[in-house]
C-alpha positions as semicolon CSV with decimal commas, in nm:
position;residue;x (nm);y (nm);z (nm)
1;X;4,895;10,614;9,241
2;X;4,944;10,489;8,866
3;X;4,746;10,248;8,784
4;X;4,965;9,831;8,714
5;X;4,869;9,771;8,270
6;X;4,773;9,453;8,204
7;X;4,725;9,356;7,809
8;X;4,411;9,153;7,746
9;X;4,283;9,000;7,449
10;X;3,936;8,987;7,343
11;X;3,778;8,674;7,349
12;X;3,488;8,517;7,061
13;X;3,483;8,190;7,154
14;X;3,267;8,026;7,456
15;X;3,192;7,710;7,588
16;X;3,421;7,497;7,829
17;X;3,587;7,319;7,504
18;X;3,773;7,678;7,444
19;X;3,846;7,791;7,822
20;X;4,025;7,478;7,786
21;X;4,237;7,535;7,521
22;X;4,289;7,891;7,603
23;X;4,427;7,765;8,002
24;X;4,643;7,511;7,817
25;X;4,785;7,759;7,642
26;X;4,907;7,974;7,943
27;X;4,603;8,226;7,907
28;X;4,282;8,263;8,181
29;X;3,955;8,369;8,041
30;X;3,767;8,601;8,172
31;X;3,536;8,937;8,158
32;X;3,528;9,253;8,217
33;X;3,189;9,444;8,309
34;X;3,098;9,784;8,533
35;X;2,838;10,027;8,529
36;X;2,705;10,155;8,170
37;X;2,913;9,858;7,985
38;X;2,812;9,549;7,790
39;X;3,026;9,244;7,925
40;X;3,365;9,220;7,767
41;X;3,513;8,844;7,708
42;X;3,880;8,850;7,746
43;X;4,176;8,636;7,785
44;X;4,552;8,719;7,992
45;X;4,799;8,579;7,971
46;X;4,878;8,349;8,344
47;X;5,232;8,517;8,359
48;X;5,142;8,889;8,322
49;X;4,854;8,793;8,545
50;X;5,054;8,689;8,814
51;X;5,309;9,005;8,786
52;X;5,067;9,266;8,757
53;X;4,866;9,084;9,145
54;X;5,203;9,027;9,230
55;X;5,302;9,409;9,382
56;X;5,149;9,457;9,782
57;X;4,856;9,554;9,705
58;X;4,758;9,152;9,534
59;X;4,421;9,134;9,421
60;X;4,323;9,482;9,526
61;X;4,584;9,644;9,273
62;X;4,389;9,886;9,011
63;X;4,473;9,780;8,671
64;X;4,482;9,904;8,344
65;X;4,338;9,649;8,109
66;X;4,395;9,728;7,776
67;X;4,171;9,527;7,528
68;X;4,071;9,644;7,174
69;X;4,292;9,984;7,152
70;X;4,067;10,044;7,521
71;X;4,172;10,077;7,864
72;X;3,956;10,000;8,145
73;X;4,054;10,082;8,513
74;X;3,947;9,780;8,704
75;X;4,013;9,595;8,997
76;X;4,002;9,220;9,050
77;X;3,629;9,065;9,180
78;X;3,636;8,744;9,149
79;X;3,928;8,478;9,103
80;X;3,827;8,090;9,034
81;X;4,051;7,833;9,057
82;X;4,128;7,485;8,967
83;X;3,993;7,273;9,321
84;X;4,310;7,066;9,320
85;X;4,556;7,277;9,123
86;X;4,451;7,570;9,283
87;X;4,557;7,756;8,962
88;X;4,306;8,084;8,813
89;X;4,030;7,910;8,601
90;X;3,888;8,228;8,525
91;X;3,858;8,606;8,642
92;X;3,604;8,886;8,647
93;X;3,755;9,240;8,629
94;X;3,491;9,503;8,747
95;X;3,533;9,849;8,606
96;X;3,574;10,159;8,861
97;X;3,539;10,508;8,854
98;X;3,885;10,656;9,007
99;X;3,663;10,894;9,218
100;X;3,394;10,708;9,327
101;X;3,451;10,469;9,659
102;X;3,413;10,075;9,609
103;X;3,379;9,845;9,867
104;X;3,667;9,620;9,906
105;X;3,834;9,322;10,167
106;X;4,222;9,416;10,282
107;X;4,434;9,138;10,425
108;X;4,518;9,187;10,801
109;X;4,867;9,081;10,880
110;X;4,982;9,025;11,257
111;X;5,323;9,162;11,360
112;X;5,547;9,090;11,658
113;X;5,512;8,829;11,939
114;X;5,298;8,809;12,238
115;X;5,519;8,703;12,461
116;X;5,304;8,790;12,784
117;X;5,026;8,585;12,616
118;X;5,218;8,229;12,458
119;X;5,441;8,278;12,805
120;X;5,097;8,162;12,994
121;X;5,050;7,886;12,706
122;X;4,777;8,115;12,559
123;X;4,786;8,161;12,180
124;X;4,659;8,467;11,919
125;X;4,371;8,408;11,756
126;X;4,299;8,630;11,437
127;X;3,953;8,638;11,416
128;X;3,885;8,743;11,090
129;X;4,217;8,734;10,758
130;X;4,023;9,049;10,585
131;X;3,906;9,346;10,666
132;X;3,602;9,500;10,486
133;X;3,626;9,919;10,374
134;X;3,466;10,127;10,151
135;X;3,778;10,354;10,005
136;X;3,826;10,521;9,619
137;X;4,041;10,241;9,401
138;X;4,336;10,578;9,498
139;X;4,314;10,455;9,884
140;X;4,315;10,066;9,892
141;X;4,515;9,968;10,105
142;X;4,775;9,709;10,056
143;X;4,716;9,547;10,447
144;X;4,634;9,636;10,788
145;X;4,912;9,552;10,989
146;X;4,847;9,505;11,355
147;X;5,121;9,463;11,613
148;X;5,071;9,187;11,854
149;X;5,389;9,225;12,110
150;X;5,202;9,419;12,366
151;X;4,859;9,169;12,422
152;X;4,810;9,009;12,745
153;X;4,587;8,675;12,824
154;X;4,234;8,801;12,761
155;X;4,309;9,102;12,526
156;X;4,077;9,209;12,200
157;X;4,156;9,395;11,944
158;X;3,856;9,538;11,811
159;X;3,757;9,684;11,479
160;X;3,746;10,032;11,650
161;X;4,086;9,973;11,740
162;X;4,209;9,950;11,419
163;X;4,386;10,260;11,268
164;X;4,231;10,334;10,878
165;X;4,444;10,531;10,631
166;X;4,317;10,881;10,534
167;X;4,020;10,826;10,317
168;X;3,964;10,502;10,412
169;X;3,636;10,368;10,636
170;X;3,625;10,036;10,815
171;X;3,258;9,864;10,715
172;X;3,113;9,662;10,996
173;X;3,071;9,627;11,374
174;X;3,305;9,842;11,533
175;X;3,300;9,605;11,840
176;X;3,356;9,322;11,610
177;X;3,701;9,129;11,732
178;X;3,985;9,123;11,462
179;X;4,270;8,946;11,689
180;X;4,162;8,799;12,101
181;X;4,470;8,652;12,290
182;X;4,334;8,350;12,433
183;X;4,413;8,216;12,799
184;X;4,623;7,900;12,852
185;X;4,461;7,583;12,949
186;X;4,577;7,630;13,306
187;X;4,469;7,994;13,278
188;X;4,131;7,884;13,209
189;X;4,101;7,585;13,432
190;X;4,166;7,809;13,759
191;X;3,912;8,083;13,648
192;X;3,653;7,813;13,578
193;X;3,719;7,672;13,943
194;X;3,710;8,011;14,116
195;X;3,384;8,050;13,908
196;X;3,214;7,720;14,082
């Protein structure tokens, strides 16, 4: 998998006066640090930003920052943003080694319908939007996709249930519940009166 190039520039001045300017000016400061590395201040531009995340892997894509003549595989690990605008104040890139395994959190998408389960007036419930695995920057995965159309009222879809790519492993409980199709209200009424 080749790595998405992003240009970066470095950045001298600090304070909140300069972030400022620099996010006025279509740029997002940031830094980039890893193991073995003094801190490198940087700026991107919003627009290149936005096209390099923008592929299926999103924030998990390894990029190629160059900055100084350098380039630095890195990944994304931390994105502010403006609380209203909800625009990238600022970003840390963390450094990785291509063959060492980093811990990272995939999106879980839900496919199909559960008919036997919104038929009974139940509904899906994802339990958790991300999925936390330990995987070489190689073997991210863009998203576990998990097909709903064959639940019924009362089904889980565990962690253990979930298939990982070659190379990848699934951190956490394997018991823990990634998607549970909930009863209906009358569904749940009836059991709680034959429970009484």
């Amino acid at each position: 998998m080749s790595a998405t190039k992003l240009a970066a520039q470095p950045r001298t001045a600090s304070g909140s006066a300069a972030a400022r300017r620099l996010r006025a000016e279509g740029h997002i400061p940031g830094v980039i640090y890893g193991q073995g590395m003094e801190p490198i201040s940087v700026s991107v531009e919003r627009r290149d930003l936005r096209l390099a995340l923008g592929g299926a892997a999103g924030s998990n894509t390894v990029l190629s920052v160059e900055v100084g003549g350098k380039t630095y595989p890195a990944v994304v690990k931390e994105m502010q943003r403006h609380p209203i605008k909800r625009t990238v104040s600022h970003i840390d890139f963390l450094t990785v080694n291509m063959n060492e395994a980093l811990t990272v959190q995939v999106p879980v998408r839900l496919e199909g319908e559960a008919k036997a389960v919104t038929g009974e007036g139940g509904l899906v419930d994802p339990a958790v939007d991300t999925i936390e695995v330990s995987c070489t920057p190689a073997n991210i995965p863009a998203e576990f996709v998990i097909d709903i159309s064959g639940l019924q009222p009362g089904d889980v879809i565990r962690l253990a249930d979930v298939a990982m790519p070659k190379g990848v492993t699934a951190l956490g409980d394997p018991d823990m519940a990634v998607v549970t199709a909930l009863h209906g209200a009358a569904g749940q009424s009836e059991g709680a009166a034959a429970s009484e």
